[in-house]
C-alpha positions as CSV (number, residue, x, y, z in Angstrom):
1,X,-0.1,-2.2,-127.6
2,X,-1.3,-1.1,-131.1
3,X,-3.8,2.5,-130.5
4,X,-7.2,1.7,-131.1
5,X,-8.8,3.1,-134.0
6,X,-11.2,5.5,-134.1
7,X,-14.7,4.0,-135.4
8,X,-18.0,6.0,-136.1
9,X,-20.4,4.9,-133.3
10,X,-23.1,6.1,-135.1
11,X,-24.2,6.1,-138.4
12,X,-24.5,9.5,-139.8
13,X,-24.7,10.2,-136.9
14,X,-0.8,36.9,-137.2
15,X,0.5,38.8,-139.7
16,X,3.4,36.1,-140.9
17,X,1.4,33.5,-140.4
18,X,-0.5,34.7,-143.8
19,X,2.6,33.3,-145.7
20,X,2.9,30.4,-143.5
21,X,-0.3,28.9,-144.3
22,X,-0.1,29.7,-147.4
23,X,2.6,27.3,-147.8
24,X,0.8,24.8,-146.3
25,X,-0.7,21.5,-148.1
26,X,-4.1,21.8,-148.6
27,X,-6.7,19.6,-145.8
28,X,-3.4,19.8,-143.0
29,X,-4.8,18.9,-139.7
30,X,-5.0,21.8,-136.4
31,X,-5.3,21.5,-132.5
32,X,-6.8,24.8,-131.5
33,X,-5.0,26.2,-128.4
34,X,-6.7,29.0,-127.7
35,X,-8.1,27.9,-124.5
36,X,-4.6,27.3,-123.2
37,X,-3.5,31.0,-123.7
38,X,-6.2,32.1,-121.2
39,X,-3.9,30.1,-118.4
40,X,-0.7,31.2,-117.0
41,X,2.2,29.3,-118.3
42,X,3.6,27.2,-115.2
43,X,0.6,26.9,-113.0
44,X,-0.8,23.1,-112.6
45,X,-3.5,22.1,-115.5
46,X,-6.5,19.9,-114.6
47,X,-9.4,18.6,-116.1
48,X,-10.1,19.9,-119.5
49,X,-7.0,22.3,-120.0
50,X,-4.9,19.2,-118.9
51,X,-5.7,17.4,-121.6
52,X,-5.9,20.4,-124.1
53,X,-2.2,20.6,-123.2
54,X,-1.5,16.8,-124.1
55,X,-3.5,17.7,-127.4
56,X,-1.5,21.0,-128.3
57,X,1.9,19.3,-127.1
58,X,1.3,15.9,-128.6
59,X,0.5,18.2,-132.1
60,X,3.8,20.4,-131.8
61,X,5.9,17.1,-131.3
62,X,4.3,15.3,-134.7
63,X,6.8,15.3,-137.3
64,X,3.8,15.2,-139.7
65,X,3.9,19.2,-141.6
66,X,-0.1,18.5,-142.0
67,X,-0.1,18.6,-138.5
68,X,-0.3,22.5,-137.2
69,X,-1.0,24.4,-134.0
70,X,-3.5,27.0,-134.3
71,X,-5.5,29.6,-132.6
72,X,-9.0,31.3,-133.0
73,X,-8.5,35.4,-134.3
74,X,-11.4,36.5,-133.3
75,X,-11.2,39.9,-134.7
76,X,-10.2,38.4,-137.9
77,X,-12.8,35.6,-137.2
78,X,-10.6,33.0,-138.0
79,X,-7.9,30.4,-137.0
80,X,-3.9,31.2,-137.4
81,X,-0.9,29.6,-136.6
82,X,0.8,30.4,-133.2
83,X,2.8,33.3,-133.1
84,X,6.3,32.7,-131.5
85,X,4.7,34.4,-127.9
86,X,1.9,32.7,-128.4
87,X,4.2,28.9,-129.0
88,X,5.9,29.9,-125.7
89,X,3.1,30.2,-123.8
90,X,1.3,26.7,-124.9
91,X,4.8,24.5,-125.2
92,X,5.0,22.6,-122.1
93,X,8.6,20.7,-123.1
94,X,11.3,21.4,-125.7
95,X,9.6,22.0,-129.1
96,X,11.2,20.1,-132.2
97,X,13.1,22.6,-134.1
98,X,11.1,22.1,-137.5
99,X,8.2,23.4,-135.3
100,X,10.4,26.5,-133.6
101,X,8.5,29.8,-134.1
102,X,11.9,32.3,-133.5
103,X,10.9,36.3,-133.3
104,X,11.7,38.0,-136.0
105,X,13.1,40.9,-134.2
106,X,10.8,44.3,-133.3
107,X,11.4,45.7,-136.7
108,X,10.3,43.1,-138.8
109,X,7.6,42.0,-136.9
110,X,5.9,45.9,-137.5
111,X,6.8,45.4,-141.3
112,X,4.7,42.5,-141.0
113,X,2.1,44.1,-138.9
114,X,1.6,46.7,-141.6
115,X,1.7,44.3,-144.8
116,X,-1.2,42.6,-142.0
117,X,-3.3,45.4,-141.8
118,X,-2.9,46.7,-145.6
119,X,-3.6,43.5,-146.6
120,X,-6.7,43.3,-144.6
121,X,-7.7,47.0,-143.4
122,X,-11.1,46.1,-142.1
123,X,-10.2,43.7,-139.2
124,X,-11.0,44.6,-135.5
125,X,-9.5,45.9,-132.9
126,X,-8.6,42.5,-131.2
127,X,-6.8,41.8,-134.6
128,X,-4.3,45.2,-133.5
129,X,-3.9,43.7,-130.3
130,X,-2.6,40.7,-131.2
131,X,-0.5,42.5,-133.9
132,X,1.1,44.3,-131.2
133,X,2.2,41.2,-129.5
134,X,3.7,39.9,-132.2
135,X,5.8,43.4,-132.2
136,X,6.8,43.0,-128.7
137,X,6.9,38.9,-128.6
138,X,3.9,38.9,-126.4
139,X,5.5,41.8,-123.2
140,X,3.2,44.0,-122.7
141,X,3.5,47.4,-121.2
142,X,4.2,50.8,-123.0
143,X,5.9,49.7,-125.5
144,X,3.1,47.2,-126.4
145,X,0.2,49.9,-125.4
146,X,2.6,52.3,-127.9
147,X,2.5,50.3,-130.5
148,X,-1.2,48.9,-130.6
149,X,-2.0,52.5,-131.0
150,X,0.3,53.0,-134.1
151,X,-1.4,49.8,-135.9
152,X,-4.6,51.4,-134.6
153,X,-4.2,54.8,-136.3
154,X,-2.2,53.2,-139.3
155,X,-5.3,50.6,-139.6
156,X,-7.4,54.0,-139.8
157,X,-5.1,55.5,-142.7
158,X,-5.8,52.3,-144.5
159,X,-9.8,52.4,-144.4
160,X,-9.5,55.7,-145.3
161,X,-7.4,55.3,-147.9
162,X,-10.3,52.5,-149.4
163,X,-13.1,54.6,-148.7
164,X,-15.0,55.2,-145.5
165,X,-17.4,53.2,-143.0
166,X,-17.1,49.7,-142.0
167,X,-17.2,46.2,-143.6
168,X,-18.0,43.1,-142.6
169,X,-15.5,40.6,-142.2
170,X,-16.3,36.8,-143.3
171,X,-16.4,34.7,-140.5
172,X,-14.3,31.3,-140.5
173,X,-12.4,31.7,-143.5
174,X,-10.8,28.6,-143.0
175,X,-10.1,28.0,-146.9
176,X,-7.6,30.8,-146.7
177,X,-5.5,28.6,-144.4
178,X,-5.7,25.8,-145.7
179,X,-7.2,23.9,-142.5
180,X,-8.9,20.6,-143.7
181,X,-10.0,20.0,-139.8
182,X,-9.6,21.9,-137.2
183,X,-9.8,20.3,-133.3
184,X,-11.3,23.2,-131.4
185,X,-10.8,24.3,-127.4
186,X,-13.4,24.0,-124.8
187,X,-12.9,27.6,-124.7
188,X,-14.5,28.2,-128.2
189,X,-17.6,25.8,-127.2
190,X,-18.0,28.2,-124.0
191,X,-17.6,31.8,-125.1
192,X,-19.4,34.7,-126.4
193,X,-17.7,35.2,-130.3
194,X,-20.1,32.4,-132.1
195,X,-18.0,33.5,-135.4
196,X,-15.9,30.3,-134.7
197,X,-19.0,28.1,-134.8
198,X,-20.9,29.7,-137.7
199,X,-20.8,29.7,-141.6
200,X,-17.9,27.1,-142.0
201,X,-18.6,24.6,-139.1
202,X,-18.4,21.7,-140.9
203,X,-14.5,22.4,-141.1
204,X,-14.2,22.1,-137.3
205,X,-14.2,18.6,-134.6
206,X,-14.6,18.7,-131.0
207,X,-13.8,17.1,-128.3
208,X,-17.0,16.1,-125.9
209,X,-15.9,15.7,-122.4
210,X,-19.1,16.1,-121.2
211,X,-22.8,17.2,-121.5
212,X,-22.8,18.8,-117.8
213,X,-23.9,22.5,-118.9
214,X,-26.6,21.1,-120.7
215,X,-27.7,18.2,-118.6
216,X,-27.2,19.8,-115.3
217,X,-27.1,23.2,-115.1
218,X,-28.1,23.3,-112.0
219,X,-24.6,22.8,-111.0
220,X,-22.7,25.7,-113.4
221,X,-21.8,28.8,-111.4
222,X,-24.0,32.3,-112.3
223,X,-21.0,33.8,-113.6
224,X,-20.1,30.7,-116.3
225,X,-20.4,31.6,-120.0
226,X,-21.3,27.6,-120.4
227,X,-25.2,28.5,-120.7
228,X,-24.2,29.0,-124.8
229,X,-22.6,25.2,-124.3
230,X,-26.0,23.8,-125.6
231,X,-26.7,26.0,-129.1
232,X,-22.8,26.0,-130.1
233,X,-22.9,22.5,-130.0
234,X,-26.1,21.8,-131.5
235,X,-24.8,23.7,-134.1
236,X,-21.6,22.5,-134.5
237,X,-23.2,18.8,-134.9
238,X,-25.9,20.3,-137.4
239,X,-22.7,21.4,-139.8
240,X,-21.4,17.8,-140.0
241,X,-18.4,18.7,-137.2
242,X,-17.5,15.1,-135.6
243,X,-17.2,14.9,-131.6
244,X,-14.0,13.1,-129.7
245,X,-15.0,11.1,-126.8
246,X,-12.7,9.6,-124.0
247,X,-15.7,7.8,-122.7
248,X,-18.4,5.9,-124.4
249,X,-20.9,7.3,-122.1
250,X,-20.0,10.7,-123.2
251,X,-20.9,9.3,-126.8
252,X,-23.6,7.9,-125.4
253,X,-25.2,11.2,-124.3
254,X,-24.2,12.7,-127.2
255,X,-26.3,11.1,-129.2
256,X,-28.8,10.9,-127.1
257,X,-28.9,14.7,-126.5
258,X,-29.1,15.4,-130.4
259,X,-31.9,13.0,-130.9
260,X,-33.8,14.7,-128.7
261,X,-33.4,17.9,-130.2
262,X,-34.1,16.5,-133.5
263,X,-30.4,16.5,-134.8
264,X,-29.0,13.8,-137.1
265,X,-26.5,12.1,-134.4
266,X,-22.7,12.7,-135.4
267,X,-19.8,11.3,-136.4
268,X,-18.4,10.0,-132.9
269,X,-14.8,8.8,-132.4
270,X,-13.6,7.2,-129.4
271,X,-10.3,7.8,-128.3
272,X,-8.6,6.4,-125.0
273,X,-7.8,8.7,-122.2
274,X,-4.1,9.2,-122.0
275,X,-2.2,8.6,-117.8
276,X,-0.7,12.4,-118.4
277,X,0.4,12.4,-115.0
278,X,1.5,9.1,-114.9
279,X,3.9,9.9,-117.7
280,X,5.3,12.9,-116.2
281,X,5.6,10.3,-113.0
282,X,7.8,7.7,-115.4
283,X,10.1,10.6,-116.7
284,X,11.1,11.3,-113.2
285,X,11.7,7.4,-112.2
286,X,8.7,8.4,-109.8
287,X,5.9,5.8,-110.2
288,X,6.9,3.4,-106.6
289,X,4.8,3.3,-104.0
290,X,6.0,5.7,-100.8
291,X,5.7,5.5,-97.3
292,X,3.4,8.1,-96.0
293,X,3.9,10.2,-92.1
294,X,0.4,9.1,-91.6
295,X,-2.4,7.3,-93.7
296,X,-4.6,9.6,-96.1
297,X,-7.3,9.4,-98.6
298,X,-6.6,11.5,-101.7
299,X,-9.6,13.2,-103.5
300,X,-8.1,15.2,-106.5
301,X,-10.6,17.9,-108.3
302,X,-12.0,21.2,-108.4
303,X,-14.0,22.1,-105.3
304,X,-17.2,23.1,-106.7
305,X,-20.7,21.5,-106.4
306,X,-20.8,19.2,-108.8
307,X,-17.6,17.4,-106.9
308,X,-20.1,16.5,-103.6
309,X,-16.9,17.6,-101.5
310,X,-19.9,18.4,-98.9
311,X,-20.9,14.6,-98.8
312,X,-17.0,13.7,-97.3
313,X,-17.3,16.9,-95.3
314,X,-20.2,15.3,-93.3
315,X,-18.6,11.9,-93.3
316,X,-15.8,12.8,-91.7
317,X,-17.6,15.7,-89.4
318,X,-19.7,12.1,-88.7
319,X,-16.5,10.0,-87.6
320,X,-15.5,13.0,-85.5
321,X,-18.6,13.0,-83.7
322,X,-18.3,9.3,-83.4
323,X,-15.2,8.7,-81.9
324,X,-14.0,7.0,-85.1
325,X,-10.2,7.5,-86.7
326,X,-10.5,7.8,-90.2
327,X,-7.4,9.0,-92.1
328,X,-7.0,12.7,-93.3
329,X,-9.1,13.9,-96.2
330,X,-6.3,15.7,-98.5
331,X,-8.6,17.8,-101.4
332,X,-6.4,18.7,-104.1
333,X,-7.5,20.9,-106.7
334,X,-8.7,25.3,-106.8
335,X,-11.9,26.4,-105.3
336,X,-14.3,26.8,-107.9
337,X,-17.9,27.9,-107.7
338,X,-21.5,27.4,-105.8
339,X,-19.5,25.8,-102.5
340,X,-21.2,28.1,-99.6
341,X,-23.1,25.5,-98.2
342,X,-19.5,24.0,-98.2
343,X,-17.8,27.1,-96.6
344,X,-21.0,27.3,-94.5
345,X,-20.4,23.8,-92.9
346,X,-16.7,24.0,-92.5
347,X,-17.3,27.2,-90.4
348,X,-19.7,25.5,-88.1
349,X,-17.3,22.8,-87.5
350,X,-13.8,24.5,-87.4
351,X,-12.6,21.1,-85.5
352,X,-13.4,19.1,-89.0
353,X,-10.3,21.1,-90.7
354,X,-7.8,19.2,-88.3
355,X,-8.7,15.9,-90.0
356,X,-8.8,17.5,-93.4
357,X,-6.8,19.3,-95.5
358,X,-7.4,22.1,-98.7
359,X,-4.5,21.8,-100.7
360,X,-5.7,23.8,-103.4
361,X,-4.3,23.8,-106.8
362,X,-0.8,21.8,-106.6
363,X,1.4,20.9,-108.8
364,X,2.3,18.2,-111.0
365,X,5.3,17.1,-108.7
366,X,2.8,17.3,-105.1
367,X,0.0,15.8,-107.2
368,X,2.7,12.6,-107.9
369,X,3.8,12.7,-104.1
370,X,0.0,12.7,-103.0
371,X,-0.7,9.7,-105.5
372,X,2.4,7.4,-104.5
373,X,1.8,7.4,-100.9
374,X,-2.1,7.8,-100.3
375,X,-3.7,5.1,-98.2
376,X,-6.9,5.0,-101.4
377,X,-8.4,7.5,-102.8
378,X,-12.2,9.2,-103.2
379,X,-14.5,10.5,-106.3
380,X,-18.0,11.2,-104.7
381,X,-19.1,13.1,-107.5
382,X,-22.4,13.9,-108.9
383,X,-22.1,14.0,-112.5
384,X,-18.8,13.5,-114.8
385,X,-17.7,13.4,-118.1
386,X,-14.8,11.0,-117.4
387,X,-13.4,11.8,-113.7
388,X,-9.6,12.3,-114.2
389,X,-9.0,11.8,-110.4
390,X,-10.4,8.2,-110.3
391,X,-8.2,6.9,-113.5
392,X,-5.2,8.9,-112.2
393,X,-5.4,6.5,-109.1
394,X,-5.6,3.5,-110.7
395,X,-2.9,4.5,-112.8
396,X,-0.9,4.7,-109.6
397,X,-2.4,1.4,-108.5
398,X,-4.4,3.3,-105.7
399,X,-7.8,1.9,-105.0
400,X,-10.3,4.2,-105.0
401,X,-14.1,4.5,-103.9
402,X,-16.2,6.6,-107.1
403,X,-19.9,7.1,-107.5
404,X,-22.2,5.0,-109.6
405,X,-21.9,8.0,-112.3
406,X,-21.8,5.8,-115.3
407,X,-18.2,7.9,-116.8
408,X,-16.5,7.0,-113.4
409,X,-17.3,3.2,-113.3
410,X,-16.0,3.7,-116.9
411,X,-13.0,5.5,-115.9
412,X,-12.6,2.7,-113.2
413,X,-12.6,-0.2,-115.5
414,X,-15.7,-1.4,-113.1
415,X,-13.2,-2.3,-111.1
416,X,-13.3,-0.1,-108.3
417,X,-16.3,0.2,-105.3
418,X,-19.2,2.3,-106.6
419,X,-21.9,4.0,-104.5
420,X,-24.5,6.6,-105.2
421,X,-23.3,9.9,-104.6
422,X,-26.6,10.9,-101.8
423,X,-26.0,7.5,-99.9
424,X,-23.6,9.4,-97.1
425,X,-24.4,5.8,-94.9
426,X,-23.2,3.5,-98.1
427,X,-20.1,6.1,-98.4
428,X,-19.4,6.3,-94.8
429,X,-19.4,2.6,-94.8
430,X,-17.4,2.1,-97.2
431,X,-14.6,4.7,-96.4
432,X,-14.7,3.1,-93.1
433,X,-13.9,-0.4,-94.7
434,X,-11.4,0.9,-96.9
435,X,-9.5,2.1,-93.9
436,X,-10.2,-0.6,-91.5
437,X,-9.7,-3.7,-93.4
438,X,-6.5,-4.0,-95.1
439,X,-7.5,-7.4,-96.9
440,X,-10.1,-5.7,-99.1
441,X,-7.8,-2.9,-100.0
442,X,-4.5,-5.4,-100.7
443,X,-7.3,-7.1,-102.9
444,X,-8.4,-3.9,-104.9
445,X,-4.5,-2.9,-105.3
446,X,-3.6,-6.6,-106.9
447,X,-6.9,-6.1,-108.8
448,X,-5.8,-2.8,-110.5
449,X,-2.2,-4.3,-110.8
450,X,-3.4,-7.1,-113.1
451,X,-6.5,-5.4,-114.9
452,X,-5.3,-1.8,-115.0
453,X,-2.9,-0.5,-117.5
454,X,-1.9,3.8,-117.6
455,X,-2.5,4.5,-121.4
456,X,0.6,6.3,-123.0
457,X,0.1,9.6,-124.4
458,X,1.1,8.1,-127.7
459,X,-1.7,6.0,-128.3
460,X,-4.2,8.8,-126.9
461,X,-2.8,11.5,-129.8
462,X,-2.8,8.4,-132.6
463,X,-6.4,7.6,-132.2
464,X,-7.0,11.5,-132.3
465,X,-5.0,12.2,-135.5
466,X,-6.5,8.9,-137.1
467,X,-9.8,9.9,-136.3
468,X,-8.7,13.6,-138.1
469,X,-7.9,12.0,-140.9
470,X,-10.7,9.9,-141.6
471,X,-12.9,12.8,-141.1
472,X,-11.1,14.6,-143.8
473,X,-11.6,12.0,-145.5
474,X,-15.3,11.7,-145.3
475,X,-15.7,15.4,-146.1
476,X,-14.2,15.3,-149.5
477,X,-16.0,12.3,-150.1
478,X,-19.4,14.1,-149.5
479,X,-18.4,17.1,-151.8
């Protein structure tokens, strides 16, 4: 199957790493992984940073050498190639060895740290810190603490030596690198340092997932830095950035969202969600169907409002009271935020957690188990931008039960029973269905056999680098 290509929906609508971009041809092409630093290597991704890892992976595997792997300095308020540490951290498989970042050794990486800081004495502390890792290959500990102190009071010398008091640095210098686009993180749209968003924007894409802090924010936890969502990307639209969408809905709302605010609507390419986890599944020779100890349902997501985990709570509290067998409620994914009314109900009804499991945050290998052998799965949710869960269990040839959010009947293919995600009779209906009558669910299984197909990785990260391209491509022509 030949990717599809990205098409405007719209109309007009480290220290070393100085010399390393420097030898770089001029309008190369960058996945930001900063967002990906901020989670520990080895624990299960989700969601967004799930496909942030496809992005940054799918980059460090391109053979192209306009293709790099960058993330946001913000002390030096700009983007940089990975330091070795830093390539560790994000790599999630073997990385080709044109692409291998090797330490230089603790001596030449504080040569290079000092050339950094003569070179650029102004720079903030958070530019020292990350100096220091690239001393001690990203350990810390005293010899890290140690040495982000010596940059410290040799950055000092430095100002000292050019005259006292503080300058400014540029934000975004992004000429310096020679970055024609950069794909930023969902980390950069969601965070405090608006340097990354500002003067230069119009040499930065992003990927939309989703409108939810704007549109519903109502459902974003207290403590969430996504209340800046809204301005960063208003702004990043106003600059000329393009969006990536896995969803024409998302698109959709884009646009929508910008017209509104009286923004010219942007470029938007569409790009096909890639079947990570079905993949990983093929790599193992793990894609069969197995034979479960008991029948289950399989609901896969962060448990936080937004995900309605309360609405199967009460179902199945509703069975219970009933006298009705439903099969156990497996929840796969962390705990997230604003689920006390959930906590709240599960403690008045301690007898509900016999018939349904927490698993919290699993990994890739359970997740594959969990999707193999479920009896169907569930996506009740309020509002999405795509709804990972619901494609993942097609992509197993799982049928699955999803609300009438537009992105999940998307996700779904329309394929796949939808139901509003307030109707608890319509849900517990249908849950009850989809356990009782094997007919209907034999009938959605051959359904996603011959309609569905997982989308391989490959075509997901060709539609993203073609869309890259043109946008580079448009840029120069508007110069």
């Amino acid at each position: 199957m030949q990717p599809p290509s990205p098409k405007q929906t719209v109309d007009h609508s480290d220290s070393d790493a100085v010399h390393e971009a420097a030898a770089k041809p001029k309008e190369s092409l960058a996945i930001d992984a900063t967002g990906l630093m901020f989670w520990p290597p080895g624990k299960g991704l989700a969601g967004i940073p799930r496909v942030e890892s496809f992005l940054v992976n799918a980059a460090l595997a391109d053979p192209d050498p306009d293709v790099e792997v960058v993330a946001y300095r913000s002390g030096e308020g700009r983007f940089r190639p990975l330091a070795p540490f830093e390539q560790d951290h994000v790599a999630a498989g073997e990385v080709p060895a044109q692409r291998v970042k090797r330490w230089p050794g603790r001596r030449a990486a504080l040569s290079h740290a000092f050339e950094a800081v003569r070179q650029q004495p102004w720079n903030k502390r958070d530019t020292d810190r990350h100096l220091a890792k690239t001393v001690t290959n990203g350990r810390e500990g005293i010899a890290y603490q140690a040495t982000r102190l010596l940059i410290r009071a040799y950055r000092l010398y430095q100002r000292a030596r050019a005259g006292s008091g503080t300058r400014p640095v540029s934000p975004n210098r992004d000429a310096d690198t020679g970055l024609g686009r950069v794909l930023i993180s969902h980390h950069i749209l969601t965070q405090e340092d608006r340097t990354a968003v500002s003067g230069s924007a119009g040499k930065l894409a992003f990927l939309c997932h989703d409108l939810i802090p704007t549109l519903r924010p109502d459902m974003l936890g207290a403590g969430t830095s996504e209340g800046r969502f809204g301005s960063y990307l208003e702004q990043l639209v106003r600059s000329g950035a393009p969006a990536f969408c896995a969803s024409d809905e998302a698109g959709a709302t884009l646009t929508d969202h910008m017209r509104k605010a009286g923004i010219a609507a942007p470029v938007v390419y569409r790009f096909p969600m890639p079947s990570i986890l079905h993949e990983t599944a093929s790599r193992m020779g793990a894609t069969s169907r197995l034979e479960a100890d008991e029948p289950f349902v399989i609901y896969c997501s962060t448990i936080e409002v937004r995900k309605n985990h309360i609405l199967l709570a009460r179902i199945w509290q509703q069975a219970l009271e009933e006298g009705v067998k439903l099969p156990r409620l497996i929840c796969a994914g962390r705990w997230g935020w604003m689920i006390e009314p959930l906590r709240a109900f599960l403690k008045e009804h301690p007898e509900l957690l016999q018939s349904v499991t927490f698993a919290g945050l699993v990994s890739d290998e359970e997740l594959i188990r969990y999707y193999r052998s479920a009896t169907f799965g569930v996506f009740p949710s309020h509002i999405e931008g795509w709804g990972y869960g619901a494609s993942e269990c097609l992509d197993f040839g799982v049928p699955v039960i999803v609300s009438t959010t537009p992105s999940l009947i998307e996700a779904t293919g329309g394929l796949m029973p939808a139901i509003d995600s307030n109707d608890q009779a319509g849900w517990y209906a249908a849950i009850r269905k989809m356990a009782d009558d094997h007919a209907w669910r034999s009938s959605l299984a051959e359904r996603i056999a011959s309609e569905h197909r997982p989308t391989p990785a490959s075509a997901s990260w060709a539609a993203i680098k073609a869309g890259l391209q043109e946008s580079v491509s448009r840029q120069r022509a508007d110069r």
